[in-house]
C-alpha atoms as a printed R data frame, in Angstrom:
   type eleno elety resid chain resno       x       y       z
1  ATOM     1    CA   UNK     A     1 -50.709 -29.299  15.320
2  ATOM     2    CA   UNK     A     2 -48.451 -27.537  17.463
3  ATOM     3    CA   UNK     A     3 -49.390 -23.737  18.645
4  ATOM     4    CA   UNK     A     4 -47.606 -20.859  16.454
5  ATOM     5    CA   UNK     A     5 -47.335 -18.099  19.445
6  ATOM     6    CA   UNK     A     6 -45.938 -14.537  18.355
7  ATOM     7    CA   UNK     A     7 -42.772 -14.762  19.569
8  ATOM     8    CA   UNK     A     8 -42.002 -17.596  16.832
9  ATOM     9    CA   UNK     A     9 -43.714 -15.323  14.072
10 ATOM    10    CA   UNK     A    10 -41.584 -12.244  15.133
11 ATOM    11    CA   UNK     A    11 -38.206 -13.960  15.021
12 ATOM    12    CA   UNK     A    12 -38.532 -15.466  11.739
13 ATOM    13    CA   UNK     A    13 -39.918 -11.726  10.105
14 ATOM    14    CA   UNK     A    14 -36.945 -10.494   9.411
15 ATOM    15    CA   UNK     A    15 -35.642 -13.774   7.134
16 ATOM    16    CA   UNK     A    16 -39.300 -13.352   5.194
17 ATOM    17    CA   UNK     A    17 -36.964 -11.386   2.040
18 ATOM    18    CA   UNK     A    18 -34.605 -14.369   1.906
19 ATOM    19    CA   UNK     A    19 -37.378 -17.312   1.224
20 ATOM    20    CA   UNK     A    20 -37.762 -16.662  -3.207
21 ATOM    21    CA   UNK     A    21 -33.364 -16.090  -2.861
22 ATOM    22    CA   UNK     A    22 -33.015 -19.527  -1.017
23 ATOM    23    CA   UNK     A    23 -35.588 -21.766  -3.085
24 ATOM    24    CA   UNK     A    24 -34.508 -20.122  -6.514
25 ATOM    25    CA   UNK     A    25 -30.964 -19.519  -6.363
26 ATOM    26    CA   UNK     A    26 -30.195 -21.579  -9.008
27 ATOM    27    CA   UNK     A    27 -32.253 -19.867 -11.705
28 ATOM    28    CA   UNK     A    28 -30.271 -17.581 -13.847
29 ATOM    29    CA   UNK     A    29 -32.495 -14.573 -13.077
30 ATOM    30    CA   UNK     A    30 -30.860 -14.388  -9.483
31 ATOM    31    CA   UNK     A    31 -27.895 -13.121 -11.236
32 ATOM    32    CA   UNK     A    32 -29.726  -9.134 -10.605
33 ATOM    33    CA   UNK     A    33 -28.523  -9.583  -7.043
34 ATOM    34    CA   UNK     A    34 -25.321  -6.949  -7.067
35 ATOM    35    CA   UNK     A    35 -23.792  -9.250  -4.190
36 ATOM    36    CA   UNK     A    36 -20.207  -7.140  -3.959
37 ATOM    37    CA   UNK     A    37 -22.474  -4.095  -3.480
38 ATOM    38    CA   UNK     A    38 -24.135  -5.400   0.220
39 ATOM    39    CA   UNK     A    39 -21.938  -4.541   2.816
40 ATOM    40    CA   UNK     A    40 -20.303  -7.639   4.305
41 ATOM    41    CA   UNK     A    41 -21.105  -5.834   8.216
42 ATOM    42    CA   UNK     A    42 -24.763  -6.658   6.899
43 ATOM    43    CA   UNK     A    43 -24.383  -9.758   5.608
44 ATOM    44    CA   UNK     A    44 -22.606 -11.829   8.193
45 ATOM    45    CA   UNK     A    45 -24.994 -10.807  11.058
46 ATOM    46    CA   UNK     A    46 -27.652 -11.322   9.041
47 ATOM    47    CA   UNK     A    47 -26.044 -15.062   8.188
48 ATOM    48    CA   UNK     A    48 -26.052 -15.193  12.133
49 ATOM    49    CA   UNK     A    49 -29.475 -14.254  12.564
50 ATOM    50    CA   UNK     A    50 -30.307 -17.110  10.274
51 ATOM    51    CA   UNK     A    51 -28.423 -19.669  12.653
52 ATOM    52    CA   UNK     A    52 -30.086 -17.954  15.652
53 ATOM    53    CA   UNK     A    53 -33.213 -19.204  13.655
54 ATOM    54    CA   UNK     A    54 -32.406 -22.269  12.843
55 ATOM    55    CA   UNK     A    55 -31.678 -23.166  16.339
56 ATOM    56    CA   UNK     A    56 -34.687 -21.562  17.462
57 ATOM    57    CA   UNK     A    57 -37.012 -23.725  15.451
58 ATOM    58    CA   UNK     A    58 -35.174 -26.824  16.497
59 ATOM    59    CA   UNK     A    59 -33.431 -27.361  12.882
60 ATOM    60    CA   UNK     A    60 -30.594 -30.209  12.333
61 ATOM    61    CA   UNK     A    61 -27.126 -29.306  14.111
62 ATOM    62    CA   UNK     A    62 -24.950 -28.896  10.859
63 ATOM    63    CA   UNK     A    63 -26.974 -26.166   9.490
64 ATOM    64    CA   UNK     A    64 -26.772 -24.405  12.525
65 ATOM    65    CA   UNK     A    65 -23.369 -24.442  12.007
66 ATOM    66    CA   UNK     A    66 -23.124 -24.040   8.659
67 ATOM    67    CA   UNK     A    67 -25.006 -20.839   9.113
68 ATOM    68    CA   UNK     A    68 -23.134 -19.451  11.944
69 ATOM    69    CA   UNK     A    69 -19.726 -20.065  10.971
70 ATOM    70    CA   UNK     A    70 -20.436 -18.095   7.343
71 ATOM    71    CA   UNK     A    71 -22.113 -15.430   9.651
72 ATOM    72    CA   UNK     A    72 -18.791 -15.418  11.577
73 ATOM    73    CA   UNK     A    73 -16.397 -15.426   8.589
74 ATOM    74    CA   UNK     A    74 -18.490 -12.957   6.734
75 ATOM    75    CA   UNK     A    75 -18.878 -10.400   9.726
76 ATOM    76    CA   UNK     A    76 -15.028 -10.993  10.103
77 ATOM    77    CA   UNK     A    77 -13.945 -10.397   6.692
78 ATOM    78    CA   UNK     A    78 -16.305  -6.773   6.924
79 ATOM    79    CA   UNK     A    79 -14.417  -5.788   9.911
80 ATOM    80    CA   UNK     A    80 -10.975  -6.583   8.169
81 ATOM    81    CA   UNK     A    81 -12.244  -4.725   4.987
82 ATOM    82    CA   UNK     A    82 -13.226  -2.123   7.007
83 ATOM    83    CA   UNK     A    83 -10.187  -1.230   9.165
84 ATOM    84    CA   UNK     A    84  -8.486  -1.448   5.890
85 ATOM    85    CA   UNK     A    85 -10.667   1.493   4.243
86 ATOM    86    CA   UNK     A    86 -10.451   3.468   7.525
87 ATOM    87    CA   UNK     A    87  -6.601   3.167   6.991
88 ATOM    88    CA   UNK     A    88  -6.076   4.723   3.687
């Protein structure tokens, strides 16, 4: 069994809150989740985090990529939305 240092605890912390979302996102009583309402400046570098992670712990290439490229179109879209609202 391999070691489990801090460093590999502390970097996976912050994705803790996503775990019951990603195994039960199916189940109707995800619908609660007011997804318009999270900023997308949030979202997407939190979807980059996630690649960050994935990497990390040595996951398969296309989720790694999957992850980061809706991190990067998600933090892309926020920054379009907001120059948009700072323009009106």
């Amino acid at each position: 069994m391999d070691h489990v240092s801090l460093s590999d605890v502390l970097i996976v912390l912050p994705l803790l809150p996503t775990f019951p979302i990603a195994v039960t996102w199916w189940l109707p009583w995800e619908k609660w989740i007011p997804w318009r309402r999270i900023s997308k400046l949030f979202l997407g570098p939190y979807a980059l985090y996630g690649g960050f992670v994935l990497y990390h712990y040595g996951m398969p290439t296309w989720s790694i990529v999957a992850a980061t490229m809706v991190g990067l179109v998600v933090t892309v879209a926020g920054i379009i939305q907001r120059v948009r609202e700072d323009a009106r």
